[in-house]
N, C-alpha and C positions, 0 to 999 in steps of 0.2 A: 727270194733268197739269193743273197749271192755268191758267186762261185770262184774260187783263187784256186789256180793249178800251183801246187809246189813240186821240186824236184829234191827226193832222197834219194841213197842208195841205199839199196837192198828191196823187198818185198817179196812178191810170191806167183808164182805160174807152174801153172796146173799143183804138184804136190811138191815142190820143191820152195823150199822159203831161204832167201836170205837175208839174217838178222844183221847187223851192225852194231857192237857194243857200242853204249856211251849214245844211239841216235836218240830222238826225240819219236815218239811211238805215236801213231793218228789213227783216232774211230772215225767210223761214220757218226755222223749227227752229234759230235763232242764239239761240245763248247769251249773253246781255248783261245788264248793269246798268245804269237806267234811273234819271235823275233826273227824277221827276215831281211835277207840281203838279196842283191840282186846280180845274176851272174853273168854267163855267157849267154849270148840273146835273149837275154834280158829275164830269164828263167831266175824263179827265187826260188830259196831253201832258208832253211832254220839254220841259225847262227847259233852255234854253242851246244851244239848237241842236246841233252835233254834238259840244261838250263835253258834252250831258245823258247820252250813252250809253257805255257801255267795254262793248268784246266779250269775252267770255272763251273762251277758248282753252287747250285742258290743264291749268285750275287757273288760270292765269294772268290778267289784265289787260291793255288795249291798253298801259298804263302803265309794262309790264312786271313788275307787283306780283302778290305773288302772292291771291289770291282772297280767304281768310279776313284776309290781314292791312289790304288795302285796303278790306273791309266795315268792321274794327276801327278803322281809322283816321276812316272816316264818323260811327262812333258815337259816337269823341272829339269829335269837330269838333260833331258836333250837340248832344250832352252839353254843351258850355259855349259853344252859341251859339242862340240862340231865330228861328222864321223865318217 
């Protein structure tokens, strides 16, 4: 499996949690698609707050799309648009 370190603010140590409204929220062993940018040395984070991430689920999309067609549709959009 492979492993991507992202950087958010907020999280948790020992009994103290800091939330961030509007972040994008991570389990362990959740399957998701992650829009990321790349920042200071070179550390990425989620772009967009909780629009930077879709869960996947059976194939599926939070979007309700299905998986391979909603990657396809990224590649269009990125294909005729520079970022």
């Amino acid at each position: 499996m492979r492993q991507t370190q992202i950087t958010q603010v907020g999280g948790k140590v020992g009994d103290i949690t800091l939330y961030v409204s509007g972040s994008a929220s991570l389990n362990i062993n959740e399957e998701s698609v992650l829009f990321l940018k790349k920042g200071a040395n070179n550390a990425l984070s989620i772009v967009g707050g909780k629009q930077g991430k879709q869960q996947v689920q059976n194939g599926y999309t939070d979007s309700g799309k299905k998986l391979d067609e909603f990657a396809g549709e990224i590649q269009n959009y990125s294909s005729r648009n520079s970022f």
